[in-house]
Each structure stands twice: as C-alpha cells, then as structure tokens.
C-alpha positions as a Markdown table, in Angstrom:
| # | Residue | x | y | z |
|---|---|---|---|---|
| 1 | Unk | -47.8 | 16.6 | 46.6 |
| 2 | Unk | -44.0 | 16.8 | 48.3 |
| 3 | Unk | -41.7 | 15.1 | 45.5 |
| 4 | Unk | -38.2 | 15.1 | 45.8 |
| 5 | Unk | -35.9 | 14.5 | 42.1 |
| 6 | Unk | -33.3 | 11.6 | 43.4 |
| 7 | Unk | -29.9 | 12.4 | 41.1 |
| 8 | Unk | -27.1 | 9.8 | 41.5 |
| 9 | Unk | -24.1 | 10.8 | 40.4 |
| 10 | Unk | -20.6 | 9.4 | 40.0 |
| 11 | Unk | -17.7 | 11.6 | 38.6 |
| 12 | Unk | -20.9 | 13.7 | 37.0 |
| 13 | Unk | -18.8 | 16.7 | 37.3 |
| 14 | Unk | -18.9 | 18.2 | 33.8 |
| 15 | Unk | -22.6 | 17.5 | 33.4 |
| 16 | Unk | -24.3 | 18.4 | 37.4 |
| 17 | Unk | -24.2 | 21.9 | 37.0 |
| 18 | Unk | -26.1 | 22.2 | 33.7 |
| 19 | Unk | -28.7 | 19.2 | 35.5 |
| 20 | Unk | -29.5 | 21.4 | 38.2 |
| 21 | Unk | -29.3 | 24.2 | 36.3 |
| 22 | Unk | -32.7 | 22.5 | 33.8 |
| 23 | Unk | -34.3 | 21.0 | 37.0 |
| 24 | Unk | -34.7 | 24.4 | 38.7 |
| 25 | Unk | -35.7 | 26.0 | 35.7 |
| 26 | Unk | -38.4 | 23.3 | 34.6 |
| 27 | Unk | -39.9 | 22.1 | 38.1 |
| 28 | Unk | -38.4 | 24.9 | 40.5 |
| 29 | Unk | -41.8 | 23.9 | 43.2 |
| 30 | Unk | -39.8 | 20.1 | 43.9 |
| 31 | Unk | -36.7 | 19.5 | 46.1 |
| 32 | Unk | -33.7 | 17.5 | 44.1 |
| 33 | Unk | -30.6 | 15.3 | 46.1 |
| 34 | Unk | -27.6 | 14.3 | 44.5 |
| 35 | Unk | -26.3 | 11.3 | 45.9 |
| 36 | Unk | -22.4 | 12.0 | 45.7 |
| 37 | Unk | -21.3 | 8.0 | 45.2 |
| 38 | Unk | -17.9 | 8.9 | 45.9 |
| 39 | Unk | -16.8 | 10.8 | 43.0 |
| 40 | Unk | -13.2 | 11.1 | 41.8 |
| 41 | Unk | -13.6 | 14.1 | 40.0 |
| 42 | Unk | -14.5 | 17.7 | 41.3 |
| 43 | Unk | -18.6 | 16.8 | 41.8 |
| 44 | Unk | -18.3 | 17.5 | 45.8 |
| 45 | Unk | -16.3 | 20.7 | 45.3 |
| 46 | Unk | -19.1 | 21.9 | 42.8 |
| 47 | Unk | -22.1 | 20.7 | 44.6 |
| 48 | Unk | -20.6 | 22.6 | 47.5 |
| 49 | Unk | -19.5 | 25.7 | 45.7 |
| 50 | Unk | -23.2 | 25.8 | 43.9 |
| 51 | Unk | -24.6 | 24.9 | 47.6 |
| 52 | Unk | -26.7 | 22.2 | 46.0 |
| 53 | Unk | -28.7 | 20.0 | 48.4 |
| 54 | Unk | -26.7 | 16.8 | 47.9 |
| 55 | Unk | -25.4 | 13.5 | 50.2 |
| 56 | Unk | -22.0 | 12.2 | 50.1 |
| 57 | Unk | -21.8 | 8.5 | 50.9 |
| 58 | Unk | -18.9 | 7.2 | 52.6 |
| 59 | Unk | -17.9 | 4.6 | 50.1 |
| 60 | Unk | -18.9 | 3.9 | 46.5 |
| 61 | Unk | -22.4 | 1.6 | 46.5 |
| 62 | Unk | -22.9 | 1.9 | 42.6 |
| 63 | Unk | -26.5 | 2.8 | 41.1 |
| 64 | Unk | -28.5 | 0.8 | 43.3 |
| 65 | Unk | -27.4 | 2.2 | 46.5 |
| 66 | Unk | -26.7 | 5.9 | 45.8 |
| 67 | Unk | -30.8 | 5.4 | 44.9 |
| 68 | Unk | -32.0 | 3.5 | 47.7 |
| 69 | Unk | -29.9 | 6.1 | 49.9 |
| 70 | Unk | -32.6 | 8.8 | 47.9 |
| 71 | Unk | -35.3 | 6.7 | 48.9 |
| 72 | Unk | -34.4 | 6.2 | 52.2 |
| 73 | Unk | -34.1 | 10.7 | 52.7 |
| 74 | Unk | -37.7 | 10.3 | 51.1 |
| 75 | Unk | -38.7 | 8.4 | 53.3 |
| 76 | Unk | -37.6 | 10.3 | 56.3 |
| 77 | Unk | -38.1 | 13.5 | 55.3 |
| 78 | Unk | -41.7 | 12.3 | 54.4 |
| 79 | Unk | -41.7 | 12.9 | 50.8 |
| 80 | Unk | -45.1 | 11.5 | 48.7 |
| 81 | Unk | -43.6 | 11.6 | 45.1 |
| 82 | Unk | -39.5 | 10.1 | 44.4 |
| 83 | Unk | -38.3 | 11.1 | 40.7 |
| 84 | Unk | -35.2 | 9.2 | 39.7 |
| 85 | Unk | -33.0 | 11.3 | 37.4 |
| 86 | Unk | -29.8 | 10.6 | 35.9 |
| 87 | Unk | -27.1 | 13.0 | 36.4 |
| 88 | Unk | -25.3 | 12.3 | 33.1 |
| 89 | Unk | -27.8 | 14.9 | 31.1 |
| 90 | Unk | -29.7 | 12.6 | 29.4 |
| 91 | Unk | -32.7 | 12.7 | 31.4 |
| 92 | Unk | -34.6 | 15.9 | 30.5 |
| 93 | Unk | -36.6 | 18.0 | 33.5 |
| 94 | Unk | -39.6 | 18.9 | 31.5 |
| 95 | Unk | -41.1 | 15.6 | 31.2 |
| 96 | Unk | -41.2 | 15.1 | 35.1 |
| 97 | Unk | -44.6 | 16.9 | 35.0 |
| 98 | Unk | -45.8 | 14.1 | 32.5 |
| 99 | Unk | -43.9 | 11.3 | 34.4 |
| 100 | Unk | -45.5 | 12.0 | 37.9 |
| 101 | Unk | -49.3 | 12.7 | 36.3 |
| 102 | Unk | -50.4 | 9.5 | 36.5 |
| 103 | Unk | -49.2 | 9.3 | 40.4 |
| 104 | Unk | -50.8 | 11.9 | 41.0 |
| 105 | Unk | -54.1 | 10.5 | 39.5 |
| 106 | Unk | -53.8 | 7.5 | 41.3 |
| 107 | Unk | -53.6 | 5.6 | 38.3 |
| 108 | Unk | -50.4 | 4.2 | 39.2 |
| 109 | Unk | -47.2 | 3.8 | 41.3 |
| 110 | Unk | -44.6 | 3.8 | 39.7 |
| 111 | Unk | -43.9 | 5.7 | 36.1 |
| 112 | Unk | -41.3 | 4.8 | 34.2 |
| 113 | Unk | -40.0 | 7.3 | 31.4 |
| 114 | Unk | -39.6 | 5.6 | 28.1 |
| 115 | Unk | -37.9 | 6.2 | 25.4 |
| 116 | Unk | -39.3 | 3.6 | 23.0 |
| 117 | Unk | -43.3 | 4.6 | 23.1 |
| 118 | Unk | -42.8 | 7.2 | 20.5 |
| 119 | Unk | -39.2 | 6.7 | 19.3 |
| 120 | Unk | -38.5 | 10.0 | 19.4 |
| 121 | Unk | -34.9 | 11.5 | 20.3 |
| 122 | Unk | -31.7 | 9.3 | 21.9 |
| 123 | Unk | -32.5 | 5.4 | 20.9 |
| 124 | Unk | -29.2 | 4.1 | 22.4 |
| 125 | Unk | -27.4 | 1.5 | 20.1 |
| 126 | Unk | -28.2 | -1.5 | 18.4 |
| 127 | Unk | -27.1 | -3.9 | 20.7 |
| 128 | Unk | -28.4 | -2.2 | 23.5 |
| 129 | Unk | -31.4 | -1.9 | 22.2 |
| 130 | Unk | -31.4 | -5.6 | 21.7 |
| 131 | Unk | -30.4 | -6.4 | 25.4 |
| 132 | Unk | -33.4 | -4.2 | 26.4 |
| 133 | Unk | -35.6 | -5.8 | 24.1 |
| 134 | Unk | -34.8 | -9.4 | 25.5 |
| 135 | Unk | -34.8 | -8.1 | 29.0 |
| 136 | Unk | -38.5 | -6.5 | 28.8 |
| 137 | Unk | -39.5 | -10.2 | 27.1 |
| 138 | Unk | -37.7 | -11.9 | 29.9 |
| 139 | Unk | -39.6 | -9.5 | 32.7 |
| 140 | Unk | -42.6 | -9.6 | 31.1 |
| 141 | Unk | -42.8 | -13.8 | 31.3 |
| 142 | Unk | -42.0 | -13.9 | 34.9 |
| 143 | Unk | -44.2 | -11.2 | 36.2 |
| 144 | Unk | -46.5 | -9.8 | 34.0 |
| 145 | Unk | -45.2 | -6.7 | 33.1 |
| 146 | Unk | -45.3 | -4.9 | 29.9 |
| 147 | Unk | -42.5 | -2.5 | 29.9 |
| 148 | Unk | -40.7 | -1.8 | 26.7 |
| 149 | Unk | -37.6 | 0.6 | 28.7 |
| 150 | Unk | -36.6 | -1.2 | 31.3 |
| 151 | Unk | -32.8 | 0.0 | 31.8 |
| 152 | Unk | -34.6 | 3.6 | 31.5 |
| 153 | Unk | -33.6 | 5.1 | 35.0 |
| 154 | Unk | -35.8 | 8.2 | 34.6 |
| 155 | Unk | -38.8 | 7.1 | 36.7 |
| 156 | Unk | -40.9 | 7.9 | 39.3 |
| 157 | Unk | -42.7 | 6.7 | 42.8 |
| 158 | Unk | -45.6 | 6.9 | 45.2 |
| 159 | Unk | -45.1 | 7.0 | 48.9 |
| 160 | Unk | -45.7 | 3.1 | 49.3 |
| 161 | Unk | -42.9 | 2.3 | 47.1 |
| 162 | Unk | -40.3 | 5.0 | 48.3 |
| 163 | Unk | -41.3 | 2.8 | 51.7 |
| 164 | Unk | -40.9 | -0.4 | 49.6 |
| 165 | Unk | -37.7 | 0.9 | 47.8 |
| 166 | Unk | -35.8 | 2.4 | 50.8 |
| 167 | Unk | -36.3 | -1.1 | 52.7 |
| 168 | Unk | -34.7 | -3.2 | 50.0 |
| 169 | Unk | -33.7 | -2.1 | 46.4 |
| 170 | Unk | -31.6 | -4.1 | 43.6 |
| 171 | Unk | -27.2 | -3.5 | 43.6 |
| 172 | Unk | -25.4 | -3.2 | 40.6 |
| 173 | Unk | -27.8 | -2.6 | 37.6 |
| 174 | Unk | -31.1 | -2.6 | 39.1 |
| 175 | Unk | -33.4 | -1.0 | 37.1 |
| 176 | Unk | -35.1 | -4.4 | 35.4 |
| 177 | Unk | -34.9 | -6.0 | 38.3 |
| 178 | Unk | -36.5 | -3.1 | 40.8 |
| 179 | Unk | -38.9 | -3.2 | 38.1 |
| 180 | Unk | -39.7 | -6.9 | 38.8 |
| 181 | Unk | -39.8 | -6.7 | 42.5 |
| 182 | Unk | -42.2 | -4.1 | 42.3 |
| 183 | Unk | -44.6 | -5.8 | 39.7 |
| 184 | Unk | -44.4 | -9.3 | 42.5 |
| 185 | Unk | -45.4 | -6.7 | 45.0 |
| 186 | Unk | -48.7 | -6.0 | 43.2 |
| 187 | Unk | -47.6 | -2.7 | 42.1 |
| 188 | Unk | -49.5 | -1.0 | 38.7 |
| 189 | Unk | -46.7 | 0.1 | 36.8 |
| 190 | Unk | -47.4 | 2.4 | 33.7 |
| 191 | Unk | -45.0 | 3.8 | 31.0 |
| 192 | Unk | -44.8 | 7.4 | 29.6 |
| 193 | Unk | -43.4 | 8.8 | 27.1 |
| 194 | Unk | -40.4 | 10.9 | 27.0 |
| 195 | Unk | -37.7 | 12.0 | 24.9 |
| 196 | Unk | -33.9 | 11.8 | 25.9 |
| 197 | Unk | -30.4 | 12.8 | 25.1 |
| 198 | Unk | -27.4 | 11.6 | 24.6 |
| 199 | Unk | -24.4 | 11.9 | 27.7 |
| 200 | Unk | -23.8 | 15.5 | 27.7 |
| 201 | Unk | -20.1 | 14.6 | 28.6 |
| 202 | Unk | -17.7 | 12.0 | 30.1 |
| 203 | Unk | -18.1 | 8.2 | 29.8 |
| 204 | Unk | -20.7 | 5.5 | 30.5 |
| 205 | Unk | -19.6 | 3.0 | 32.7 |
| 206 | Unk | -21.3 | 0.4 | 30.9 |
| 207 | Unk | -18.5 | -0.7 | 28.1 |
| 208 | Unk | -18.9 | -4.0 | 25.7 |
| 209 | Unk | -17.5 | -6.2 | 28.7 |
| 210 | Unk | -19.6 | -5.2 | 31.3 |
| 211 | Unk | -22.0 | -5.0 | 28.9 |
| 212 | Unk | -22.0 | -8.6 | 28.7 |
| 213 | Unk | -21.8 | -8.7 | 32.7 |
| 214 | Unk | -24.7 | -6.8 | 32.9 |
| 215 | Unk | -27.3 | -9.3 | 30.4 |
| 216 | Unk | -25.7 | -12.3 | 32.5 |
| 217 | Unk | -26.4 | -10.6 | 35.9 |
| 218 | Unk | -29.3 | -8.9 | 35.5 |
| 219 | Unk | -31.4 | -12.2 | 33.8 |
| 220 | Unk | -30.2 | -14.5 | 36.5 |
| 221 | Unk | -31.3 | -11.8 | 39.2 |
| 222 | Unk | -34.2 | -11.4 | 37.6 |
| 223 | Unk | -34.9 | -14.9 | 37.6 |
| 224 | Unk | -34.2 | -15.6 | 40.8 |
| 225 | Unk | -36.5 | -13.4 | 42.0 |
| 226 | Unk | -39.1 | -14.7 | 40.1 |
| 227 | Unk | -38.4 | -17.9 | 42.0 |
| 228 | Unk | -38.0 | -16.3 | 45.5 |
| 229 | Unk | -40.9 | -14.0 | 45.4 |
| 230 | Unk | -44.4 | -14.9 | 44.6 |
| 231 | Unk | -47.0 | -12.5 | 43.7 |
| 232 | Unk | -49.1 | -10.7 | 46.6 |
C-alpha cells in the first residue's frame, strides 16, 4: 500500500539528517514529508541542501498543524497508509514495518507505537510518566479506549482517517486528544510495541511550566470532547 512517513519538525536541525538518513535505510519502498514549522535554525537550508521532500509552512502552527498539513498532502496525493514520526530521533524507523501490520491486515486503523507494552528502552521521566498514566485513565473513562502511550507521537493511519485527520485534527498537544476523537468516531485503535530513544540533540519544548499547561489543557480538551461528540 502507498504510505507516506509525516516528520514535523521545529528547529530539528541537528537531528533531520541522521532521521532521514535511518528512514531510507529501514523503509527505503515509503515516501517521508517534513513539515518545516517555521524553524529558526538551519532545518530549511539542510532539507534543501540534502533535497529532502519537505513543506515549509508559512507561519508556525505547532504539532497539531504541521501534522494535519501531512495529512492533508496524504490526502491529496492519495496516500493509503500516514506514519507520524518525530523528527527529534527518538522515533526509530525499523518498527514502522510492525506499526503499519496491523493496517495492513485490516485489523485496525490507527496503530499507535508504545513504549510502555514491553518497557523496553527510553521510559521518559517520572512525572511524565505519571501525567501519561492519568491521561490514558482519563481517555479510557470517556471513550473506551485502552491505550497505555498516549503522548507517543509515533503512530500510524488508514486512508479513512488520513480523510478524518486532514478535515480536523487537535492544536497544541494533540496526541491524547486525536486519540479520543478518533475512538468517538468508531475507529479500532490497537497498540504495538516499540522501543525508543532518547532526543538525539537540542531541547524539548515541553519544560515543567508547560508541562503543567499541557495536563490542564489537554484534560479539559479531552473532556470537552467527550461532551461534544457522541459515539457513531
């Protein structure tokens, strides 16, 4: 099937080279976009130096739109399969075969990589693993699903819901709360297993302060959809 590997990226400009590098060495048969989100640094001078197949926006969306721009190219360009992948290096290539399997089986839309199943390799910190924990309570009460890494952002999607994502997807933080949305929307969502890394180089965005921001926003957005949305 036609997938395409959806890379946001934000001032990525010490880790895209080595990510494109791993992608086209571990699924070379798939297409890739990095969605330039208005970097600061040198990422659009390397993309275009490298001649990478990447998409400049013309002013900074965050996460949720440089990925719902990836969706929408998906969408037009008439991809089956959308593979989000971080551009930070913490998402690794060769698990993209395992993530997509179940797509491909038609056991399920969307796959999200998870890197709690097996606890194997990069477990983030304590208190985020805390947030996540209350988070995939919170999603699970309100819409019935049972996902342990929700703020993973290595996952992947079926034709309907690159049509269902590029139409409307979460701002800000919007993994959990794509994640709801989808469930409300009927779709079977199933978890693999996958093993990641810690940020190759440069700095998170997400500090103690927004990470504080973040468990506020994201539960009342996820709650408020629960309200707004009923189940098809």
């Amino acid at each position: 099937m036609k997938a395409l590997v959806i890379i946001p990226a934000y001032n990525e400009a010490e880790n895209i080279e080595k990510v494109v590098k791993n992608l086209e060495k571990s699924v070379p048969q798939m297409d890739y976009l990095i969605i330039n989100d208005c970097s600061k640094d040198n990422t659009v001078l390397l993309c275009k130096k490298n001649h990478y197949n990447f998409l400049s926006l013309p002013i900074n969306l965050g996460i949720g739109g440089g990925v719902q721009a990836g969706y929408k190219y998906a969408l037009e360009y008439g991809y089956e399969i959308a593979i989000q992948h971080d551009g930070d290096g913490q998402h690794d290539p060769e698990y993209i075969e395992n993530v997509i399997q179940p797509i491909l089986n038609g056991q399920a839309d969307i796959t999200i990589g998870s890197r709690f199943l097996e606890k194997e390799g990069f477990q983030s910190s304590v208190t985020r693993r805390a947030g996540i924990k209350f988070l995939s309570k919170l999603i699970q009460v309100c819409c019935g699903a049972s996902v342990q890494d929700v703020t993973s952002g290595f996952r992947a999607v079926n034709r309907k819901y690159i049509e269902f994502y590029a139409a409307d997807y979460p701002s800000d933080y919007p993994e959990p709360e794509a994640i709801v949305t989808a469930k409300l929307d009927g779709a079977r969502i199933q978890e693999i297993p996958v093993i990641m890394r810690e940020r190759q180089n440069g700095v998170s965005s997400i500090n103690l302060k927004r990470s504080i921001y973040y468990m506020i926003k994201v539960s009342i957005a996820i709650l408020i959809c629960r309200l707004t949305n009923r189940r098809k």
